[in-house]
ZANUVO-168240 format. One record per residue (C-alpha): x, y, z. Coordinates in nm, 2 decimals. Example, Ala and Ser with C-alpha at 12.3 -4.5 7.8 and 13.67 -1.06 7.14 Angstrom:
BEGIN
+--------+--------+--------+
:     xx :     yy :     zz :
+--------+--------+--------+
:   1.23 :  -0.45 :   0.78 :
:   1.37 :  -0.11 :   0.71 :
+--------+--------+--------+
***
This chain:
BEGIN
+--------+--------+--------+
:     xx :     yy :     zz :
+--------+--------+--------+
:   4.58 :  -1.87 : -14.15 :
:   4.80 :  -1.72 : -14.42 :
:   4.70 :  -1.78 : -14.72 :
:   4.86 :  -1.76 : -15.07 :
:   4.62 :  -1.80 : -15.40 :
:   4.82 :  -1.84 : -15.71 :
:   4.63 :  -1.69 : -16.02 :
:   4.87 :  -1.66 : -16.32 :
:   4.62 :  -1.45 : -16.54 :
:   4.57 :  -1.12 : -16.42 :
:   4.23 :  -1.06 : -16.61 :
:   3.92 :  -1.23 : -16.68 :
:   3.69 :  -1.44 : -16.47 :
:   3.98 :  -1.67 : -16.31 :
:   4.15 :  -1.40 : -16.20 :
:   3.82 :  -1.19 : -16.09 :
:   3.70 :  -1.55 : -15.90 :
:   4.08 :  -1.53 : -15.69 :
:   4.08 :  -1.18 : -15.64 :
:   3.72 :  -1.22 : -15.51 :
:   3.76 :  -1.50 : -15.31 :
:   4.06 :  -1.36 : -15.15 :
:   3.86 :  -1.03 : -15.05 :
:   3.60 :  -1.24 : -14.85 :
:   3.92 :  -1.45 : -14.69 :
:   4.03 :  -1.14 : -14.53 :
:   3.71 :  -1.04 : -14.42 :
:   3.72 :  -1.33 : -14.25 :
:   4.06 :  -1.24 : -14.10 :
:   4.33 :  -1.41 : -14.29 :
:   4.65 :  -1.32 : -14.42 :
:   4.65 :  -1.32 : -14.78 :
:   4.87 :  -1.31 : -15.04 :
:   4.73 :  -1.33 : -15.43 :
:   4.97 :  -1.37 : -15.67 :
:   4.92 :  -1.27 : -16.00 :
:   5.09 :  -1.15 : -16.31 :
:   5.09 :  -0.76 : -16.40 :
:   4.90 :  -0.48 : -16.42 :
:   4.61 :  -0.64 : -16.23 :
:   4.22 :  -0.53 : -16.34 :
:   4.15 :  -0.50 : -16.03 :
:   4.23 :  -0.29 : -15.73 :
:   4.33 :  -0.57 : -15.42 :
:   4.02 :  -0.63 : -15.21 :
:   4.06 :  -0.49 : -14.84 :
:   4.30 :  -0.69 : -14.59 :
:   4.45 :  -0.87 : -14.97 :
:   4.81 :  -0.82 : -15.05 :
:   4.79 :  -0.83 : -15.43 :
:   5.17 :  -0.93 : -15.55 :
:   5.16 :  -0.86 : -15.96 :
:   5.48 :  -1.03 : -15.94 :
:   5.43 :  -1.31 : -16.24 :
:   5.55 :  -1.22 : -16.60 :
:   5.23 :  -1.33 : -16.76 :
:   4.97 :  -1.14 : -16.95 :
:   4.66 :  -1.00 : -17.00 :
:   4.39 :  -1.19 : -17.20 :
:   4.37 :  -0.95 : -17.49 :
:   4.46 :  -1.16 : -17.78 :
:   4.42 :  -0.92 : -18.12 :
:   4.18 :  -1.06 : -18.34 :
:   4.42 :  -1.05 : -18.70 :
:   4.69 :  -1.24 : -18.55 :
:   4.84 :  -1.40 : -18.80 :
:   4.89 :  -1.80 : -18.76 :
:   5.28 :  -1.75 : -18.78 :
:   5.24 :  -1.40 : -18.52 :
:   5.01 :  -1.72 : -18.30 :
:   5.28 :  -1.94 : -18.33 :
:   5.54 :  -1.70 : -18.22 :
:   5.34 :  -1.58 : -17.92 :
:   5.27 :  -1.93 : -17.82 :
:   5.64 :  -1.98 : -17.80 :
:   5.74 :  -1.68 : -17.62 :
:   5.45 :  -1.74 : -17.37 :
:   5.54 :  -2.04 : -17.26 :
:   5.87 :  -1.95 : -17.19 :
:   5.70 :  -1.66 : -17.00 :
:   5.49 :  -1.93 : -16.81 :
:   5.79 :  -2.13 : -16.72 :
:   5.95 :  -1.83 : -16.54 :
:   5.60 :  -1.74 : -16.37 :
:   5.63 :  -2.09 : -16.21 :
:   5.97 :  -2.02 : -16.07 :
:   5.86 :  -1.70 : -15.93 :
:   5.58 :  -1.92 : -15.79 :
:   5.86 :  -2.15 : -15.60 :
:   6.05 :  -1.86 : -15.47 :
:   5.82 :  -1.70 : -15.33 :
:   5.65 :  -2.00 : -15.13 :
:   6.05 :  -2.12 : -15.00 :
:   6.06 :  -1.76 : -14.93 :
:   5.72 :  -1.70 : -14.74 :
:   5.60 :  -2.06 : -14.61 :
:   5.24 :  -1.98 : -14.59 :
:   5.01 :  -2.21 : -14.44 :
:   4.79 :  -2.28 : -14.73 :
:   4.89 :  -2.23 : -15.15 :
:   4.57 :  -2.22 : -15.38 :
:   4.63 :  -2.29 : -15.72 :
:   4.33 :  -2.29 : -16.00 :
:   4.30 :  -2.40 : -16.34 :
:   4.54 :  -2.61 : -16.45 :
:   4.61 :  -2.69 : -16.84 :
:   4.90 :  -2.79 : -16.94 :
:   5.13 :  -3.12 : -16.91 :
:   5.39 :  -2.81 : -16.82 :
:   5.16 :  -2.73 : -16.55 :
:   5.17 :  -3.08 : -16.33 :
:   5.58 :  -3.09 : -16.37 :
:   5.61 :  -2.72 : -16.28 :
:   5.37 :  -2.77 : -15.95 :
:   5.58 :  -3.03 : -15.82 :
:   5.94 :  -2.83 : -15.90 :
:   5.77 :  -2.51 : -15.74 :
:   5.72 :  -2.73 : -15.42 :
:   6.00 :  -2.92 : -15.36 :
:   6.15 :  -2.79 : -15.03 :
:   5.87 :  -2.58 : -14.97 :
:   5.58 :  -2.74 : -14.96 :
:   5.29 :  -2.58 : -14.76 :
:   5.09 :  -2.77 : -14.50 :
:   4.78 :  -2.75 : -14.68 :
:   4.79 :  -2.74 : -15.12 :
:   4.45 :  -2.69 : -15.33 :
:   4.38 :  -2.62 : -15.67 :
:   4.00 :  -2.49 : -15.81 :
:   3.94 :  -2.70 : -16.12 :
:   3.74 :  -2.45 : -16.26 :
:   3.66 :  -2.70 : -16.57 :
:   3.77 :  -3.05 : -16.45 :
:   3.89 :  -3.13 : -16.82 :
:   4.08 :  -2.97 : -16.98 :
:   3.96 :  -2.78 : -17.28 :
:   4.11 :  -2.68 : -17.58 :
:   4.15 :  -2.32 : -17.71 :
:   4.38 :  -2.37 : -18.00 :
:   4.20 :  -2.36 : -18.35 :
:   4.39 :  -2.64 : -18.47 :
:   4.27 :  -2.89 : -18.23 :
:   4.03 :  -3.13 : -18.36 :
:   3.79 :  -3.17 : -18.07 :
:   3.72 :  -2.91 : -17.76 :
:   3.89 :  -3.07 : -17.48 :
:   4.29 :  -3.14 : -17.47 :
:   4.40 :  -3.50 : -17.47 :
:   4.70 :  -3.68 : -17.49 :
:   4.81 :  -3.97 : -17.26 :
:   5.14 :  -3.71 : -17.12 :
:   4.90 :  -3.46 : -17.01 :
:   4.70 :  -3.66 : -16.81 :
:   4.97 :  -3.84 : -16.69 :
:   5.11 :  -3.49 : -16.57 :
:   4.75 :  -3.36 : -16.39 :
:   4.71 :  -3.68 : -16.27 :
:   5.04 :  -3.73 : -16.07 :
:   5.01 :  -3.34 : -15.99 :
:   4.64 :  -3.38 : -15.83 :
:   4.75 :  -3.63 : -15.68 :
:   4.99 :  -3.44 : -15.46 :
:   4.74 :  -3.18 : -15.36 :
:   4.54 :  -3.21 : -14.97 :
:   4.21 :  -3.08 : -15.20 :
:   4.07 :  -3.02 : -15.52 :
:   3.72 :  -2.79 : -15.54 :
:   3.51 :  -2.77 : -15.78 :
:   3.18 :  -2.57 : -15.90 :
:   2.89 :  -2.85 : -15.91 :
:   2.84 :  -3.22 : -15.83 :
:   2.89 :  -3.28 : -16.24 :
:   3.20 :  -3.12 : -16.21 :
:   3.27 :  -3.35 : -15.97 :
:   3.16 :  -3.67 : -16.12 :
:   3.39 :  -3.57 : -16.44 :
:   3.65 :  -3.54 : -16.21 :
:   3.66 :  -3.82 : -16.03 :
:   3.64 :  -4.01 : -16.31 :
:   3.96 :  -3.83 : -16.45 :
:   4.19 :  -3.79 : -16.16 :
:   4.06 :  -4.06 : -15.90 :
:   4.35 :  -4.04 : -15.67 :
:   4.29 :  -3.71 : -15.50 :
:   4.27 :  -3.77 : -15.16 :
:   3.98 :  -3.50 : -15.11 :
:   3.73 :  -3.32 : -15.36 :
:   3.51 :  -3.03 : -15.23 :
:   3.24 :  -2.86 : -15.45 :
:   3.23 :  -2.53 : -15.37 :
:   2.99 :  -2.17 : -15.49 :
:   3.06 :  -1.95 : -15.76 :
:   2.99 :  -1.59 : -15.57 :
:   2.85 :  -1.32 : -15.76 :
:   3.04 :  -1.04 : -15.97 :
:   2.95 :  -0.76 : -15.73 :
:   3.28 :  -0.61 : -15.87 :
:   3.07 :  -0.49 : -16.20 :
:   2.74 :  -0.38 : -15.99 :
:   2.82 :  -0.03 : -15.96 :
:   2.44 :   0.05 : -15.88 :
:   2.12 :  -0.11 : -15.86 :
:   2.09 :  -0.27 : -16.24 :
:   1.79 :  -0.12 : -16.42 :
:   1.51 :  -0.43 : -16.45 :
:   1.58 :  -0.67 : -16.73 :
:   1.24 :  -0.57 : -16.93 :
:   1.29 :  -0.21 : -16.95 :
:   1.59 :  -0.33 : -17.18 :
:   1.56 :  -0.30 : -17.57 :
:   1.53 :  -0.64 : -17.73 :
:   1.89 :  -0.74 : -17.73 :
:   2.10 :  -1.03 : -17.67 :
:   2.41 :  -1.04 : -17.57 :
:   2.68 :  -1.28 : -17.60 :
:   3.00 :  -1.20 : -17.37 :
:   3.30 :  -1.38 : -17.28 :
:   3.60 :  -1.51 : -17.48 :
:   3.50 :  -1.65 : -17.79 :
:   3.56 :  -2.00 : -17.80 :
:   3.48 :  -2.29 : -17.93 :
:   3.30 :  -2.44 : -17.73 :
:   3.11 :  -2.17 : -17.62 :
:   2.90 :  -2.25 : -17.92 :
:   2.89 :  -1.95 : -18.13 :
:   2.80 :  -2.12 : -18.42 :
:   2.51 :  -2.26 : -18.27 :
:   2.39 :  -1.96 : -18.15 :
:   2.46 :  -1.78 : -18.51 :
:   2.20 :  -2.05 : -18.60 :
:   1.98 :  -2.02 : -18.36 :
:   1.97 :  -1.65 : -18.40 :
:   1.92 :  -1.65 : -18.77 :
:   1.58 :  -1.83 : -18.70 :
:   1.51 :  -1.58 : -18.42 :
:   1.57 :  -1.30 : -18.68 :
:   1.30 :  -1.48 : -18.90 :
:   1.04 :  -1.44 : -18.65 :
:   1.18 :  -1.08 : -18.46 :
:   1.33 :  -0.87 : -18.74 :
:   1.40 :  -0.57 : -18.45 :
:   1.62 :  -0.84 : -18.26 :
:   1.98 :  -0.77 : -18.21 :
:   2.25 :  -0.99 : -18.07 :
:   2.56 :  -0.83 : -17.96 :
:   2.89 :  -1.06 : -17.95 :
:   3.16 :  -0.92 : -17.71 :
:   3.49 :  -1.07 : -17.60 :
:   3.85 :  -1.17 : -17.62 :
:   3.96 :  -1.41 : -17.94 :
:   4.02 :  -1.73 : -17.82 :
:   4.03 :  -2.00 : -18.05 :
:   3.78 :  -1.90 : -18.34 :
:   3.77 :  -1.79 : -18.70 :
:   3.65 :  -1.42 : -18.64 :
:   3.70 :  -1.33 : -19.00 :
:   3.45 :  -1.60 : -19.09 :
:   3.24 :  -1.56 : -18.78 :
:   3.19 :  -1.18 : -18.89 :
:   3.10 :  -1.31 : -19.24 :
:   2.81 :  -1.52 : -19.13 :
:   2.68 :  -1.25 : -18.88 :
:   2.67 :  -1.01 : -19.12 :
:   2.43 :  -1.23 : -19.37 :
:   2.22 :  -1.34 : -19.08 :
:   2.21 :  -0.94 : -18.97 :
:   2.15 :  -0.77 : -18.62 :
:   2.48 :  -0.90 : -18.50 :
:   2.69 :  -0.64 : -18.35 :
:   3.06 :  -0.83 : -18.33 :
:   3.31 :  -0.68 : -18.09 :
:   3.59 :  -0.89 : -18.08 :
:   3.83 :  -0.74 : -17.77 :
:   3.89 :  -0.77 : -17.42 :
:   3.59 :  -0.61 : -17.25 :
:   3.80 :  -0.38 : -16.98 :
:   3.58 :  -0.40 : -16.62 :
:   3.42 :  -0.06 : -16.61 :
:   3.25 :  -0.09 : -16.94 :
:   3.08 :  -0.45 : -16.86 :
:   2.78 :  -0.31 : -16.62 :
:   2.70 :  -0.09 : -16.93 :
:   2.68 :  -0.36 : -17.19 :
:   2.51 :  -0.61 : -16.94 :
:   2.25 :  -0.42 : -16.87 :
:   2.16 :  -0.26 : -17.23 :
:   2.05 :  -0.66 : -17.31 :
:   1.76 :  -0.78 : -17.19 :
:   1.87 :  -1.11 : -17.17 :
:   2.22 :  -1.26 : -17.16 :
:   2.29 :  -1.60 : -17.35 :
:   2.51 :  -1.91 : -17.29 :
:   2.49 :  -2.15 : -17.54 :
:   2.77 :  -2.38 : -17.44 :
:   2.91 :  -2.72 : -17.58 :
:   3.05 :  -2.76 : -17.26 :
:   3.12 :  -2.58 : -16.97 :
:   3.06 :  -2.66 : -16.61 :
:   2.97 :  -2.35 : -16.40 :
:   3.02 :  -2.00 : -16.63 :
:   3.10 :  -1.68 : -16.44 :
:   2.90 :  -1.49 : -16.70 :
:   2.56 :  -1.68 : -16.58 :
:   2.67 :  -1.48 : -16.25 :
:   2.77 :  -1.19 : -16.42 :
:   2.38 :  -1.15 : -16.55 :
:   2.21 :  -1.26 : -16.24 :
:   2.42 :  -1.00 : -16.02 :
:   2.32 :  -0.73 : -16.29 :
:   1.93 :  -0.85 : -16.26 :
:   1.97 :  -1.05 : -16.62 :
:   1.76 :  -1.35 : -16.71 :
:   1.99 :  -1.64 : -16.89 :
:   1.94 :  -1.88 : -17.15 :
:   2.13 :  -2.17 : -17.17 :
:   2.22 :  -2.49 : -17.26 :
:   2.22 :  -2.79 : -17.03 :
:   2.54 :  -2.89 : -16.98 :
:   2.77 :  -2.96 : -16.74 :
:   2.65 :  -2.78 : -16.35 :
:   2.47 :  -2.48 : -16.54 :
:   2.13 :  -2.62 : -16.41 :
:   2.25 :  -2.52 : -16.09 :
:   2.28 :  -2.15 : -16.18 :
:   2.02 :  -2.12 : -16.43 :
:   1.72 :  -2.27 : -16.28 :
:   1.49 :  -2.36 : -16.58 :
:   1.18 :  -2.08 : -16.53 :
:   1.27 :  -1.94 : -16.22 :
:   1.65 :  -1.76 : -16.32 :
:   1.63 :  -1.84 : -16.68 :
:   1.56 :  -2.11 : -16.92 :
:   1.73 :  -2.39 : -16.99 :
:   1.72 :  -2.56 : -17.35 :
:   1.90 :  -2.89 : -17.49 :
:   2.24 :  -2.85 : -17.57 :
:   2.30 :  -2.82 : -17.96 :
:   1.94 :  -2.74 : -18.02 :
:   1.90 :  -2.45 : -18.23 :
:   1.59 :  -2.42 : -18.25 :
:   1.46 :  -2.47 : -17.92 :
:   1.76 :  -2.18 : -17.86 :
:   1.59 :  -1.98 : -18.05 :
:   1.26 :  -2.04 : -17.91 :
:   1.36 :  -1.91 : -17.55 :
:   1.53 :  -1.60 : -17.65 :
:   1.26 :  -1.52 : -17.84 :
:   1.02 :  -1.60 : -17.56 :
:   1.18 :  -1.39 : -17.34 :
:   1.23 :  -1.08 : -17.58 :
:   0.88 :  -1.09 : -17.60 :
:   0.77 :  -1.11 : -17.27 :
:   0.95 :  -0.81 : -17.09 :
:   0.78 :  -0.88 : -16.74 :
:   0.92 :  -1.24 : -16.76 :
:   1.23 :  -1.09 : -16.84 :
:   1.25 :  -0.90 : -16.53 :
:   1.09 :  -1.14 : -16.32 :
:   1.35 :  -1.36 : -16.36 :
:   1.65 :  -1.15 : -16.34 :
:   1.54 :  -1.04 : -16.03 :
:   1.51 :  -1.42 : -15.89 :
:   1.83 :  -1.47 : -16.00 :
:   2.00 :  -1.12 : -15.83 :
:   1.77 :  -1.20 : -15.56 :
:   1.92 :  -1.56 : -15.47 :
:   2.29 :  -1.48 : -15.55 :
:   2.22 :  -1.21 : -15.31 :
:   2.11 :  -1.50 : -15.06 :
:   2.34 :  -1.79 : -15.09 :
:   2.63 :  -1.72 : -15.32 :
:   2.79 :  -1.41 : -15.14 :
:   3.22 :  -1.47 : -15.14 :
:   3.23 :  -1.45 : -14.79 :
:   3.02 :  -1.72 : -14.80 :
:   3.23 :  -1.90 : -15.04 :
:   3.53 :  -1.81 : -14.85 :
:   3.38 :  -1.96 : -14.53 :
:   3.36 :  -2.31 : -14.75 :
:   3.67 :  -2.30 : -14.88 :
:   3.87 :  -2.18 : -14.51 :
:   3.63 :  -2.41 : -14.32 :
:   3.84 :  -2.69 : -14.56 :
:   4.17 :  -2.58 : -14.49 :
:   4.13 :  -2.52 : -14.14 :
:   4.02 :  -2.89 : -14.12 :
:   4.30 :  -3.03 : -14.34 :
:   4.56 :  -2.77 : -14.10 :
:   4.39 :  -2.90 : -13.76 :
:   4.42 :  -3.28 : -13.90 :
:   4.79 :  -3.23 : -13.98 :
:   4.85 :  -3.11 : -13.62 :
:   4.66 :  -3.43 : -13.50 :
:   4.39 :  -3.21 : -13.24 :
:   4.09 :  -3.34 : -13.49 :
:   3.79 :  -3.14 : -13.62 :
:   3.85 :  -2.76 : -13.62 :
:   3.47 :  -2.72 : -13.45 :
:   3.67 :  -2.83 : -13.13 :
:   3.89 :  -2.53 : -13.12 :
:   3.77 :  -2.16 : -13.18 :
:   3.98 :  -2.01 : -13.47 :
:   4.17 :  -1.75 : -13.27 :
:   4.27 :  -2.06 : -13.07 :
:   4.39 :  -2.21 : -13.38 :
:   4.59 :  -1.92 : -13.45 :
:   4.78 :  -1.85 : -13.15 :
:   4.83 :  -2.27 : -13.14 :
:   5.04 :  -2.24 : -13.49 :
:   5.21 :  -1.89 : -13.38 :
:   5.34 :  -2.06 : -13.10 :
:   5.45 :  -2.40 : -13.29 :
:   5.68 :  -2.17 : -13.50 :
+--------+--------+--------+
***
């Protein structure tokens, strides 16, 4: 098949997910195309055909943006994010792959642009990955965490409705979906594969670690960072030696009031910034744990992030995180907006080093076993291979081998 994966970010965990996914693709022996925006993080995975061809940007935002220099840059942007769509169309009237992969989409702009992009070029088969089924917010004015509005979900809604399949990361994830968008025709739930693009060597074992925290990822609000401010205060009470380190991109928070309150709690190390790859194994691994203490969320990369580097995780139940953190066996799982039960498993796990590593290791040990990409890349091709062979009216692709299928569509055209 060829293959075209549409990732307008080009950092951060969406774009490390397609870059990844596209890698174990062309292991399997696909074309593919990823098109992102420029400079890309990463270095294309073997047999991918990175295109940094999308004027979009990285997610650094500078923490003492003004609201006025916000306002500006959210104007400019989404000019920016109009022209990445065009690019978008061109190139699939220009190439015609088989399949276009879209993921993560946000904005009412979003479901209009889709449907512009693919009007006279529509491939055969069109996905999206709906990383977080709904939506959520990341602008500090916003009154709750996920985006609303009956033009916005009027937009997703007629543009998920035009697309052959929609996966997502856990059967919550699907539920809320579902629920949201009912009239997609197909909805697949999919892996999260590890982040073997941090492991640049066997992680050290989780207990050896001093007793530290850490917090990574962009600070958001619903990440919970107040919560865990809280919870960590009481921690603090109890472990005076603790130290929680807080390290990400600004997203939609208050850091100037965030740093106020971790410097009266104390043992907070804040490090507002984008986290550049080569430096993440490092600051992984000097935690003994690693802490998600989410409002909402359905499956975090940074729960795979820890268990690749051998790191226990605590976090709250909510959304498919049960199915990453398994509750004493990867991690721990506590209520969600429970600060002191929070507290309670961070603390239990800074004091009990051999848990510590006992855990991580379950958790390295079973993304090792189940959640490799190409495994998730044989999920997510085995769909579109179906979705391709049910278009040409032969049936279910286990009838045909896949070199079959190939020289079968070479021919057609």
């Amino acid at each position: 098949m060829r293959i075209a994966l549409v990732e307008f970010s080009p950092a951060g965990g969406l774009y490390q997910f397609a870059a990844q996914l596209a890698g174990g693709m062309a292991a399997l022996g696909h074309s593919v195309d990823l098109l992102t925006g420029p400079d890309p993080e990463l270095e294309p995975r073997p047999g991918v055909r990175q295109l940094p061809i999308l004027p979009t940007w990285h997610p650094a935002h500078r923490a003492d943006a003004s609201a006025a220099l916000r306002r500006v840059r959210r104007v400019y942007r989404a000019a920016r994010y109009v022209q990445a769509w065009w690019v978008v169309g061109r190139y699939l009237r220009r190439e015609r792959p088989d399949v276009v992969q879209f993921a993560e989409w946000r904005f009412a702009l979003d479901g209009a642009m889709f449907q512009l992009a693919l009007a006279g070029a529509r491939p055969e088969v069109v996905a999206d990955v709906a990383h977080s089924p709904l939506p959520l917010s990341e602008s500090r004015d916003a009154e709750g965490l996920l985006k609303s509005g009956p033009l916005l979900h009027r937009s997703l809604r007629s543009a998920y409705s035009r697309t052959d399949v929609v996966f997502v990361l856990g059967e919550r994830s699907r539920a809320e979906f579902q629920e949201a968008f009912g009239a997609v025709t197909r909805i697949e739930v999919v892996p999260h594969g590890d982040e073997g693009v941090y492991a640049t060597a066997d992680p050290t074992d989780a207990g050896t670690s001093p007793e530290t925290v850490l917090f990574f990822g962009g600070l958001s609000r619903y990440k919970g960072l107040d919560l865990l401010l809280d919870a960590f205060a009481q921690l603090r009470e109890r472990r005076p030696a603790a130290r929680l380190v807080v390290a990400g991109p600004v997203v939609d928070v208050d850091v100037d009031r965030l740093r106020e309150r971790a410097d009266a709690i104390g043992g907070v190390d804040l490090r507002p910034g984008y986290v550049p790859v080569e430096e993440v194994a490092d600051l992984v691994t000097a935690a003994r744990l690693v802490v998600t203490p989410y409002l909402r969320a359905n499956v975090s990369g940074v729960a795979h992030l820890a268990h690749t580097l051998a790191r226990p995780v605590v976090a709250t139940d909510v959304g498919d995180l049960r199915e990453v953190v398994r509750d004493g066996e990867t991690g721990i799982l506590v209520p969600a907006a429970d600060a002191s039960r929070l507290a309670e498993a961070m603390e239990r796990l800074l004091t009990h080093p051999r848990l510590a590593t006992r855990l991580g290791a379950e958790g390295r040990a079973r993304l090792r076993e189940g959640s490799s990409w190409r495994q998730v890349a044989e999920r997510v091709t085995g769909v579109y291979q179906d979705l391709l062979a049910r278009s040409d009216g032969v049936g279910a692709p286990a009838a045909e081998p896949l070199d079959g299928l190939h020289r079968r569509r070479r021919h057609a055209t």
